[in-house]
C-alpha positions, 0 to 999 in steps of 0.5 A, a space after each residue: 500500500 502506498 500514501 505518497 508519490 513524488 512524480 519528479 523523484 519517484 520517491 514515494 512513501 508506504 502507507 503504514 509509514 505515514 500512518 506512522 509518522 503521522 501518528 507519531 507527530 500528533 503525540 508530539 504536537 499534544 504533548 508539547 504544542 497543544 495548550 493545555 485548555 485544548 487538551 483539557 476540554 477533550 480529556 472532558 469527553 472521554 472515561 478516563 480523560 487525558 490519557 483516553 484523549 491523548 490516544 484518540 488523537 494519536 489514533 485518529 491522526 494513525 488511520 487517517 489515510 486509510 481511505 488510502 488502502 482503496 482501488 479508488 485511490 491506489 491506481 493512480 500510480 501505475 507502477 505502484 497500482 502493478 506491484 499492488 496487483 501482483 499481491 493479488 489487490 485487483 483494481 481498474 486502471 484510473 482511466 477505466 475508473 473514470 469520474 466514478 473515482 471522484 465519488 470516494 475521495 480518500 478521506 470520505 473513503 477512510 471515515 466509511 472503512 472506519 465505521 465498518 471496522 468500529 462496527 464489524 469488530 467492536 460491535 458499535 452501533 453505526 449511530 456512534 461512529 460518525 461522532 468519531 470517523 469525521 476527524 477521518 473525512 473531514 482531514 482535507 477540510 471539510 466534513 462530508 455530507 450526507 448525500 455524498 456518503 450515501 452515494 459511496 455506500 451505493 459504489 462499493 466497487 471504489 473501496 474494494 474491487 468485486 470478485 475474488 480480490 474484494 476479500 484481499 483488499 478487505 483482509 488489508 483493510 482489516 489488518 492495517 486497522 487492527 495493526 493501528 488499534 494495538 499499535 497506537 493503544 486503543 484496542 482496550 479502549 474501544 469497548 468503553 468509547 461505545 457509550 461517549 457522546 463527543 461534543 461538536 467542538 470536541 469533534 472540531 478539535 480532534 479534526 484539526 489536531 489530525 490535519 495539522 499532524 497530516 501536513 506536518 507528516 506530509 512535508 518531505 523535507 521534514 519526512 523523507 520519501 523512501 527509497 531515501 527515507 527507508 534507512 532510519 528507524 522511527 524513534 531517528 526520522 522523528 526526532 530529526 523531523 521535530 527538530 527541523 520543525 523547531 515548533 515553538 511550545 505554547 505559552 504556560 500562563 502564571 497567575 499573578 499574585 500581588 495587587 491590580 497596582 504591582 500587576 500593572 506596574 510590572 506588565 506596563 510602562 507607567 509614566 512616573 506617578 500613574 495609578 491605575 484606573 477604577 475600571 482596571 481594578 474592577 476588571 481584574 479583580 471581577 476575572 480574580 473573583 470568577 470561579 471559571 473564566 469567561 466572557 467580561 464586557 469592559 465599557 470605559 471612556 476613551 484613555 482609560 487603559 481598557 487595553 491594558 486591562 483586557 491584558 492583564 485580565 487575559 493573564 489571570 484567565 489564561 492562568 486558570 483557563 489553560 489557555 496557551 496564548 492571546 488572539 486581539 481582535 481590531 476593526 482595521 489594518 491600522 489598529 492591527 499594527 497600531 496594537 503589534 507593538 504593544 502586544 510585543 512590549 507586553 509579551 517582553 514583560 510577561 513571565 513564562 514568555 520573557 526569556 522563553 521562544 514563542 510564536 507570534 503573528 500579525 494577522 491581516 492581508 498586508 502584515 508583510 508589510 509592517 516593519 516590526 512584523 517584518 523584523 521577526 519574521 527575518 529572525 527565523 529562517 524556513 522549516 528544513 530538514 535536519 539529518 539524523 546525524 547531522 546538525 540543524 542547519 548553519 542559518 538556524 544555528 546562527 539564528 539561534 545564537 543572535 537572538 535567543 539570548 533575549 526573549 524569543 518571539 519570532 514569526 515562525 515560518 510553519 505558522 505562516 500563511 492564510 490557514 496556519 498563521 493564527 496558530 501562532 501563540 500570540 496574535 493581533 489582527 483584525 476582526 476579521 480573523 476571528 469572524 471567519 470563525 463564523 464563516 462556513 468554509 474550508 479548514 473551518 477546523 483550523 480557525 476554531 483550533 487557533 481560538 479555543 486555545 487563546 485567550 480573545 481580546 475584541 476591541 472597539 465592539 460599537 464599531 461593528 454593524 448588524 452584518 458583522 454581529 451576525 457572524 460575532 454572536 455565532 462565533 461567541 456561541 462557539 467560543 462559549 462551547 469551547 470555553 474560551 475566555 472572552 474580553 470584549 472593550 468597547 467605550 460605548 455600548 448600548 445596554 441592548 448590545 451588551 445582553 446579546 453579547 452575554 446571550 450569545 457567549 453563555 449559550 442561552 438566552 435566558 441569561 440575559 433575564 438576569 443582567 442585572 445592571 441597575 440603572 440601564 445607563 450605569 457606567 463605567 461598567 465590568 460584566 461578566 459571565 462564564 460559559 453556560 449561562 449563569 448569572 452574570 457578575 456586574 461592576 460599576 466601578 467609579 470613574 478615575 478623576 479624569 472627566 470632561 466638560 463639552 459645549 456642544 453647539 451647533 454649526 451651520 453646514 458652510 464653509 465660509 462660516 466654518 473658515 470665519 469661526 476659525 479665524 476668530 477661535 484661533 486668535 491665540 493661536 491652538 489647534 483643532 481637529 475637522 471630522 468629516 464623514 466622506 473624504 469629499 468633504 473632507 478634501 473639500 473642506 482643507 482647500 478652503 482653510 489653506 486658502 484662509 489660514 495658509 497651506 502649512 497650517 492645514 493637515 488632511 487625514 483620510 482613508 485614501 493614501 497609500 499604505 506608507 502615506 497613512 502610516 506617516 500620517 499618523 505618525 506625524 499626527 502622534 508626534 505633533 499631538 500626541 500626550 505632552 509627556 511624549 512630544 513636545 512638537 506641538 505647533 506653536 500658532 495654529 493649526 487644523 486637522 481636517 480629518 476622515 473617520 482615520 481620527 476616530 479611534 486608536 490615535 492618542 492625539 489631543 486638541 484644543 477645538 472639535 468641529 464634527 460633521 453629525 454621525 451616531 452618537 457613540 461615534 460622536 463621543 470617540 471623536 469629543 475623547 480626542 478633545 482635551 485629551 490630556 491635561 495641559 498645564 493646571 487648568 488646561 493653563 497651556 492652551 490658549 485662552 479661549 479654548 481652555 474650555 473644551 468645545 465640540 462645533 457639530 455641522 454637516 446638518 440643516 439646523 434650520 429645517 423643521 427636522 434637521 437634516 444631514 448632508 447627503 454623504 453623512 446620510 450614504 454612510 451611516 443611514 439618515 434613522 441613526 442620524 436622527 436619533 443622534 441629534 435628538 439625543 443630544 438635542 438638550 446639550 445644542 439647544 442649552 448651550 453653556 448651561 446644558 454641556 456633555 459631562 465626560 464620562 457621565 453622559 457617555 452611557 446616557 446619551 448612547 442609551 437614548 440614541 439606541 433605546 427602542 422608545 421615541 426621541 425628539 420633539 413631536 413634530 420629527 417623529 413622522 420623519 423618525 417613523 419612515 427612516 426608521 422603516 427603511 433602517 429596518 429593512 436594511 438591517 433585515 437583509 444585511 441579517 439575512 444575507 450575512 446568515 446564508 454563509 454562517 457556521 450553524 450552532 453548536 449542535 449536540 453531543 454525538 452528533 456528527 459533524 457531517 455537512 458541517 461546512 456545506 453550501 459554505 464559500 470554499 477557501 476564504 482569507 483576508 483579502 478583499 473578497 474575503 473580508 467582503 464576506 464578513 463584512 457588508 461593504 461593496 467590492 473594491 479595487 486596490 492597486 500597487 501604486 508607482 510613478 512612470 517618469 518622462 522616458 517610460 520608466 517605472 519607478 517607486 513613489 519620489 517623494 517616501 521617506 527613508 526606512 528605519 534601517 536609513 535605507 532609501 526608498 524613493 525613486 528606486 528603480 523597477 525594471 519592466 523587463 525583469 523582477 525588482 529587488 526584493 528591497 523595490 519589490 517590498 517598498 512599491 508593494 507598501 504603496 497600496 491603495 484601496 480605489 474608493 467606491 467610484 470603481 466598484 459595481 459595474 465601473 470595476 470591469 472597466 477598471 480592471 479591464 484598462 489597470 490590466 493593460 500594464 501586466 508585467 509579467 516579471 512583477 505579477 507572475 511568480 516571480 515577485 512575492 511582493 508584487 504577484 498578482 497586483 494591480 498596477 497604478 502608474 502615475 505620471 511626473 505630475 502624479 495624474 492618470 485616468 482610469 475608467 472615465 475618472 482623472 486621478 491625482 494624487 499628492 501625499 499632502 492631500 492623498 487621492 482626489 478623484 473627479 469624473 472626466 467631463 462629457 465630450 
């Protein structure tokens, strides 16, 4: 019987020796790489718990491919099929077989000869063996259906050849199952299995152990083919495969003992003085007091630590869970890489991992391309071989001596990639990631593996819409089955939000009954619940002495107004930051204020700047407005920044003045918490005169009207219902003026419970507007539900049930890239494309104006040859230039698009030969940084990003 087959070497592999080392492998991978919380909760499932688990999975990962021993599967390989038939293993040839084969893929194959042999030699009922055969079929990523099942049953010609020969092919089948039962300690056992009811998420897990253990035993430099790999015995080839390996072990959490303060001070580094804040006391003191970890819903003001908690309380539970590492889920990109560092800063003063090897990752499409991502990644060189006799490899040895004597967290190489790379101990990316989850598709297996050993940290959780909380809240249900310990922060959540959050995590929707906060608008505010739905714990810790008073007043929508309330604020000097809601305004908007306060004086931020852009802006952003403690850059005179929804969230800057178009009232109160932000001076003494009283302008709105109306472009992003109900929530601070101000954070909890309450709001003469956009909210939100649920992973169903149909009708393979973080989030498809500059003599070249690297090196200008593959150092720094095109080329312009874009194919660059650049778009701008595309003029400048505008009719 063979298993595997290298057509260029015709080195090929025994079927028992890949039985072999894949069980082999899958002992390993328990006993040293699975987190203890993992193991545990199979260990839960079965008689005599961990050593009972720990064979299964060896088992599993044994017979896996015995779908292998099979006609179907043997007569691929002519040579191999003949030498097969002369030991009496009759098959047709592959042709002969024809489509047929089709109907029994390897895997489906093994789960049936499994159930035959559970039932035929054990006496099983066949009611009980799917529970356990569909780690075997579903070991190439998706579980088998029903349908496909039974079409197998009915072509009993693909497992066994009929005539004289299906007696042969079912003795082989027998043996090697029999062979695998005593070899790998299960014999004994399965007499007392028979009554085991193995919970879905069980089911789960022991199927992605056996995938991963397969594609581990399946790597040939790793496991060598015979005639090659023949020579060395068992206990040699796998000690040498798990050194070549070099998997780093999982994290083994300490509970922190001492004081919320000793734990903070020795986890973060606190500026001289800090103390920490109430709500950080309260959440580690609610995760100390839980008798089992769980779900705790953290809602505090912007800028009081809730990332530093989450983290502290992912400690204490990965402590008590067994959990072996932390996934921190973010709403985009940019606060991915905004949170890297800060996860690596943690990890350096963590115990068990300061001093220790652990694997870390960088979760999102464009991860490559971030430089401390990058660092790591160029500490750890690629999974090889190493010689039964031999050393590990030079690079490896040289590697290990330059870094590991510091604290090792590297970006391990097995670990890359779209369905292995949130296996990584220690993970930041964005939300998507942790959405997939929810996502019927293929390798489902593997996500659910990546999270039910992790802590789950999910920050900004207001910023998620009704389509991305379809997927969460079916996530949430099964990392309550999993028992996987959740931290959920968000500045402002809506009480009925919060009661889904809990329902979801604790399996039943009774637990919501019991939530017991007190006041509906009680904050700051730590909820927690364990798994199962228990009464949740609730505390109201006070808020820190840091607060706000905001006049809120409104502002007429015109930009001459705008410009002449400026110029009389900024007397004094001081700086204010400009929100808008769609870059159009937001482009529109600076051009006016250059012209009357000059160009220097006015700083533009949006969404629509190549990668390396965006990241400079914010870099300037922080370093001119950030905390006083870490910048002393601040201008002098005036300044503005007019700003997308980029400002919003996770940027610790701080203004003197906030002028905000009217969005949603929780996104109105992120904005105000970048307005006196931090404390300058006593009494904000260092600030100028009249804007030491903090004042928040909201435009963007027909004040005059008789039911206030929002600008068109404020209505296309948000929806004219939750508008509405922003304005009337805050329509006794507008119309009282000094006398009636936003009180920070006391009015957080309020004013967002008033906007999103179910009862009317406003005077009486607007609910007849109220009523109709409602409806129409309504509708939208029905079908972004009913949409997002056509691909979502079913509930977690019940113990014995197999997991047969699993991902059925699911989306096939899915990762973060555009397409698949369309499906997850409701947003149209969009273009995003590599830009570079073509200069007058038809060269291409990157972007003139980019700023050197970190290392010095420059990266404006760099040649890219058309005619061969740029240097990987080009190659990586055209690539940092993406751009996301904006909505002007989705739906039907994007063909079109597409369609010219592809007319600058350079194969060199976007074949195989470039990593970087494979498979991209190109956008090549001219010497006055211009082009045309699909009946739009581009322009581009790194002051203002990309400018868009629809060429004039002939």
């Amino acid at each position: 019987m063979w298993a595997k087959h290298d057509r260029d070497s015709d080195g090929w592999l025994p079927l028992w020796r890949h039985m072999e080392d894949s069980a082999a492998v899958a002992g390993l991978l328990w006993d040293r790489w699975l987190p203890v919380g993992v193991r545990r909760l199979v260990a839960e499932a079965l008689p005599q718990g961990e050593p009972d688990a720990r064979v299964l999975a060896v088992w599993l990962a044994g017979v896996h491919d015995i779908g292998k021993a099979t006609p179907a599967f043997a007569c691929q390989v002519d040579q191999l099929a003949n030498t097969m038939r002369d030991q009496g293993l009759e098959m047709r040839s592959a042709r002969a077989m024809g489509p047929d084969r089709r109907i029994a893929p390897h895997g489906l194959a093994g789960q049936v000869l499994l159930g035959e042999w559970l039932e035929a030699r054990h006496g099983w009922a066949s009611a009980r063996t799917g529970q356990f055969t569909v780690a075997v079929g579903g070991h190439h990523g998706v579980p088998p259906e029903h349908g496909q099942i039974k079409a197998l049953y009915a072509h009993e010609e693909l497992l066994r050849t009929p005539g004289a020969s299906s007696r042969v092919w079912r003795h082989v089948q027998t043996e090697l199952l029999d062979a695998c039962a005593e070899h790998f300690g299960v014999a004994g056992r399965l007499d007392g299995w028979r009554a085991v009811r193995l919970p879905q998420p069980v089911q789960v897990l022991l199927t992605a152990l056996v995938i991963v253990s397969d594609w581990i035993a399946s790597n040939p430099d790793l496991f060598p083919y015979f005639p090659e790999g023949a020579a060395h015995s068992d206990q040699d080839r796998l000690a040498a495969a798990w050194q070549g390996l070099d998997l780093p072990a999982p994290w083994r959490a300490e509970e922190p003992t001492g004081s919320a303060r000793d734990l903070f001070i020795s986890r973060f580094e606190l500026p001289a003085g800090a103390q920490v804040r109430p709500v950080q006391e309260a959440a580690v003191e609610l995760a100390r007091e839980m008798d089992t970890p769980g779900l705790m819903i953290v809602e505090a003001p912007m800028g009081e630590g809730k990332t530093e908690a989450a983290l502290a309380v992912a400690e204490i539970f990965a402590a008590r869970s067994g959990a072996g590492g932390v996934f921190f889920a973010l709403p985009t990109m940019a606060t991915g890489n905004a949170m890297f560092p800060r996860l690596l800063d943690w990890l350096n003063r963590l115990p068990g991992v300061a001093g220790s090897r652990h694997s870390v990752h960088l979760a999102h499409s464009k991860a490559a391309l971030n430089e401390d991502f990058a660092g790591l990644m160029a500490r750890t060189g690629r999974v090889a071989s190493v010689g039964v006799d031999g050393a590990a490899p030079a690079f490896r040895q040289k590697s290990d001596e330059r870094h590991r004597a510091s604290s090792e967290l590297v970006a391990h190489a097995w670990l890359r990639g779209r369905k292995k790379a949130m296996l990584a101990s220690f993970v930041a990316g964005t939300i998507d990631q942790l959405l997939f989850t929810g996502l019927k598709s293929r390798h489902l297996a593997l996500r659910h593996l990546a999270v039910a050993g992790k802590v789950v940290v999910i920050d900004e959780a207001h910023a998620y819409d009704t389509y991305m909380s379809v997927y969460l809240d079916r996530v949430l249900s099964w990392l309550g089955a999993y028992r996987v310990p959740v931290v959920v922060l968000s500045a402002t959540l809506p009480a009925s939000r919060r009661r889904e959050l809990v329902e979801a995590y604790a399996g039943q929707s009774s637990a919501g009954a019991s939530l017991d906060t007190g006041r509906p608008d009680a904050y700051p505010l730590v909820t927690a619940v364990p798994p199962g739905g228990e009464v949740p714990l609730v505390r109201r810790p006070g808020a820190s002495a840091r607060s706000t008073t905001v006049q809120v007043e409104p502002l007429v929508d015109d930009l001459d107004v705008l410009a002449g309330r400026l110029e009389n604020e900024l007397a004094d000097g001081g700086c204010v930051l400009v929100i808008r809601n769609t870059v159009k305004r937001v482009l529109t908007t600076a051009r006016v204020l250059r012209d009357r306060f000059g160009a220097e004086n006015v700083t533009v931020a949006h969404s629509c700047f190549v990668d390396l852009d965006r990241a400079d802006k914010d870099s300037t952003l922080l370093r001119l407005f950030g905390p006083p403690e870490k910048t002393n850059a601040r201008p002098s005179g005036r300044h503005i920044v007019v700003a997308s929804q980029v400002a919003e969230q996770s940027l610790d800057v701080d203004f003197d003045l906030l002028v905000s178009d009217l969005c949603p009232v929780d996104l109105l109160l992120q904005r105000m918490g970048r307005l006196h932000r931090h404390r300058r001076g006593q009494d904000q003494e260092w600030r100028p005169a009249r804007l030491r009283s903090a004042r928040c302008l909201v435009t963007g709105v027909d004040w005059t009207a008789d039911v206030p109306a929002p600008v068109r472009g404020s209505v296309a992003v948000y929806g004219r219902y939750a508008l509405l109900r922003s304005a009337a929530a805050l329509r006794p601070h507008l119309d009282g003026g000094t006398q009636r101000p936003v009180q920070l954070p006391a009015d957080i909890s309020p004013l967002v419970q008033s906007a999103y309450g179910e009862g009317p709001v406003g005077p009486n003469h607007w609910q007849d507007v109220m009523k109709k956009a409602r409806e129409q909210f309504e509708r939208h939100r029905d079908d972004q539900a009913e949409r997002a649920a056509v691909f979502r992973l079913g509930d977690v169903g019940r113990p014995g049930r197999p997991l047969f149909g699993w991902v059925a009708a699911g989306v096939g393979d899915t990762d973060d890239t555009p397409t698949g973080r369309a499906q997850v989030r409701d947003t149209r498809d969009s273009l995003e494309v590599v830009v570079v500059q073509r200069r007058g003599d038809g060269s291409l070249a990157t972007l003139p104006w980019l700023e050197p690297d970190r290392r010095g090196r420059q990266r404006a200008g760099l040649d890219l040859p058309q005619d061969a593959t740029p240097v990987p150092f080009a190659a990586r720094t055209a690539a940092s230039c993406g751009l996301r095109l904006p909505l002007q080329f989705s739906g039907e312009t994007m063909d079109g698009a597409i369609e010219e874009l592809e007319q600058l194919y350079l194969p060199k660059w976007q074949g195989k030969d470039s990593p970087w650049l494979s498979d991209q778009l190109i956008l090549a701008l001219d010497e006055d940084r211009q082009t045309r595309l699909a009946g739009f003029s581009l322009r581009y400048s790194p002051e203002d990003g990309l400018e868009v505008t629809r060429d004039a009719e002939d």
